[in-house]
N, C-alpha and C positions, 0 to 999 in steps of 0.2 A: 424640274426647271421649265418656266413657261420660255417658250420664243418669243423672242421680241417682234411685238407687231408696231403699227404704226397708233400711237396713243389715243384710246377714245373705238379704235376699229372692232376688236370683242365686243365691248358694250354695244356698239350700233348695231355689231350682227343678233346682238340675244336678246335688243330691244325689239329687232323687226323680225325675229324669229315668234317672240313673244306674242306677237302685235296679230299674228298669223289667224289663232282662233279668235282673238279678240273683235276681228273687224268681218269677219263671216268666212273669210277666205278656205277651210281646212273641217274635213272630218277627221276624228281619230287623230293620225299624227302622220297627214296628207297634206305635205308642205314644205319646202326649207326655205332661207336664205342664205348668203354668202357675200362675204368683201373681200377685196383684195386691197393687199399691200402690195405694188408691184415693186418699188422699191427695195421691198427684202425679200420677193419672188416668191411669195408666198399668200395662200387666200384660208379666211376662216371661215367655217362651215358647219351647220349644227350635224350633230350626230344621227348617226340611224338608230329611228324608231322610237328614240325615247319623246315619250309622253310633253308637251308643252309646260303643263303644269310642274314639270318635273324639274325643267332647265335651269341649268347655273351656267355661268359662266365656264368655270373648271369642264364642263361637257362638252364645251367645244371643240373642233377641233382642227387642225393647222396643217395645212397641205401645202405641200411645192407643185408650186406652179410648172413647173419645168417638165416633170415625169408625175406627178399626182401621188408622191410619195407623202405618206404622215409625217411631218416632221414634228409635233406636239400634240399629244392626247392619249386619252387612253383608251375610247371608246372607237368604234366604226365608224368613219365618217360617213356623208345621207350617200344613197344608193345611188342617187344624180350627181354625185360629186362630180366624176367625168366631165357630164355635158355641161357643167358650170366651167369647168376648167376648157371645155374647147371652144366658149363664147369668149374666156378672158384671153386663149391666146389667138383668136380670129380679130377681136377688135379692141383696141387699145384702147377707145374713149370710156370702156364699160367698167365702173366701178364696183358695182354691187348686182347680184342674181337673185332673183327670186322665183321658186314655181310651185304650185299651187293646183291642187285639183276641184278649183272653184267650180260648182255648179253650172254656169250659165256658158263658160269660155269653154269646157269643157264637153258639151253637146252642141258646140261649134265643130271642135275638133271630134271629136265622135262621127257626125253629117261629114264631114271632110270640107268644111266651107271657111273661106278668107272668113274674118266679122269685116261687113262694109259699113262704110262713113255712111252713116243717113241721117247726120245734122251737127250740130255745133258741140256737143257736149264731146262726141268721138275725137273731131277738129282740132276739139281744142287740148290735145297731147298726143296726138297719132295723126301725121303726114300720111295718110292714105288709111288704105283696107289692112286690119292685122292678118297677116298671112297665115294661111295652113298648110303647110308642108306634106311632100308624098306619102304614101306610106312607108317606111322602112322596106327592106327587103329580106329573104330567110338567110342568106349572107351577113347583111348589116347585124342580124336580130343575135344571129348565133355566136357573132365574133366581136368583140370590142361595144357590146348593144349601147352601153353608156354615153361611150365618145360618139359614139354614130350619130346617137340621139342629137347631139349636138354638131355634128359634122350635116344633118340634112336640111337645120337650122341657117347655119352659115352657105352654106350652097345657095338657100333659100336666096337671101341676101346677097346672095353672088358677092360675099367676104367681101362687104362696101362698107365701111365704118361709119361714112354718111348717111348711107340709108339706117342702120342701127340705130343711130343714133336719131333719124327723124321719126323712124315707126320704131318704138323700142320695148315691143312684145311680138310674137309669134306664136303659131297651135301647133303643135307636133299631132300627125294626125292622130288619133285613136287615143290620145294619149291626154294632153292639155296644154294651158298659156306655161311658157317661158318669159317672164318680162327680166328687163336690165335697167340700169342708168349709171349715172356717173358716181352714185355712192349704194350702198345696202338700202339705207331707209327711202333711196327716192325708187329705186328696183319695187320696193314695195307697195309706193302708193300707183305705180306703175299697173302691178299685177292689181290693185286695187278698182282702178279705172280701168284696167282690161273688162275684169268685169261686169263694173257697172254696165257700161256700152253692149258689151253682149246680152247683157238682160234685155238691154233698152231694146236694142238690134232683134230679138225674137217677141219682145212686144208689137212692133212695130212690122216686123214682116207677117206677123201673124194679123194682121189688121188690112193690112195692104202690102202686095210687093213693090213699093212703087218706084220710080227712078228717082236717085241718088239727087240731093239738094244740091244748090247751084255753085258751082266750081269756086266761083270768087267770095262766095259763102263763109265759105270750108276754109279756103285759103285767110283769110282774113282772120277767121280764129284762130288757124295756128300763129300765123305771123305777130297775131299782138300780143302771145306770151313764147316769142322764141325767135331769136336771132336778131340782127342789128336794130331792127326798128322797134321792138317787143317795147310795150307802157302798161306790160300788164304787173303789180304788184308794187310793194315801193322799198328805196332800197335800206337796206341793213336788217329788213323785218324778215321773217321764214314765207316762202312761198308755198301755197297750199292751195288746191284746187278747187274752182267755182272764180 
């Protein structure tokens, strides 16, 4: 018997589960995504290691949020299930998890460096530089590594659901992007635009390091697609980036 999610929530998690190698994001079966229903205290999450091409629905698999118990599945849920589970209970506004060992975001976090704002396209879905967290330590690594993964995250963010929710990806060092949003599929285009911008970002510092474009710039992008004044998109249509 499957547990009751919240209608439509499976299907979004194995459409942007899907969606993973389709959009360059993942070697191999270097990826997940996750939603939650907080409602019935519980998030769905694709399984460990099997193959994209592979996925059904029926693979997935349903965790409580409370203690990161299975409560539906049959398989192992992804190996970062943890750190998904410790972004859902640090910040409430976050719907959906996505991580990804994309190329470009991921020899950010490798160098151990923020990706900085160096123009409109970063602007325009990331209120500042995406952050690169410390390193882990032989403590964090040996005991609970998972949750931790996600406990240096939150620290990161000094557990401000504001902030999360204005820069809504992060680099675990050594490791790669974490992104989020308010559903599974926007987490995705999330981690999508993560690494656009980190391409852009090692283009662009490889040309010149130069200093960061003009503050009111930057601000202006974000502001016209996000928060009271935003006239970016029109309504009842799907918003999608550019």
């Amino acid at each position: 018997m499957t547990t009751a999610v919240r209608k439509g929530l499976r299907e979004e998690v194995l459409d942007a589960n899907l969606a993973i190698p389709q959009v360059g994001l993942a070697t191999l079966t270097w990826g997940n995504v996750s939603g939650v229903d907080r409602e019935a205290g519980v998030f769905v999450i694709k399984p460990s290691g099997v193959a994209y091409d592979d996925l059904t629905p029926d693979h997935l698999v349903t965790v409580r949020l409370s203690d990161g118990k299975v409560v539906d599945g049959d398989l192992r849920p992804s190996t970062d299930t943890e750190t998904h589970r410790c972004l859902y209970l640090a910040f409430p506004s976050i719907g959906g998890v996505t991580h990804t060992h994309s190329t470009h975001a991921v020899a950010f976090a490798q160098a151990r460096r923020d990706i900085p704002v160096l123009g409109t396209t970063h602007a325009d879905t990331f209120n500042g530089p995406i952050p690169c967290t410390p390193d882990l330590t032989a403590e964090q690594c040996a005991r609970d590594y998972e949750y931790n993964t996600g406990r240096v995250i939150v620290d990161l963010l000094k557990e401000d659901d504001r902030r999360a929710t204005e820069v809504p990806a992060a680099l675990v060092a050594n490791h790669g992007p974490f992104t989020w949003g308010p559903t599974a599929r926007k987490s995705l285009e999330h981690a999508i635009i993560c690494e656009a911008v980190a391409d852009m970002a090692l283009h662009t510092l490889s040309l010149s390091p130069t200093a960061p474009p003009p503050p009111h710039l930057l601000a202006r992008h974000y502001t016209r697609k996000h928060g009271p004044e935003a006239y970016y998109g029109n309504p009842g249509m799907p918003v999608t980036p550019g």
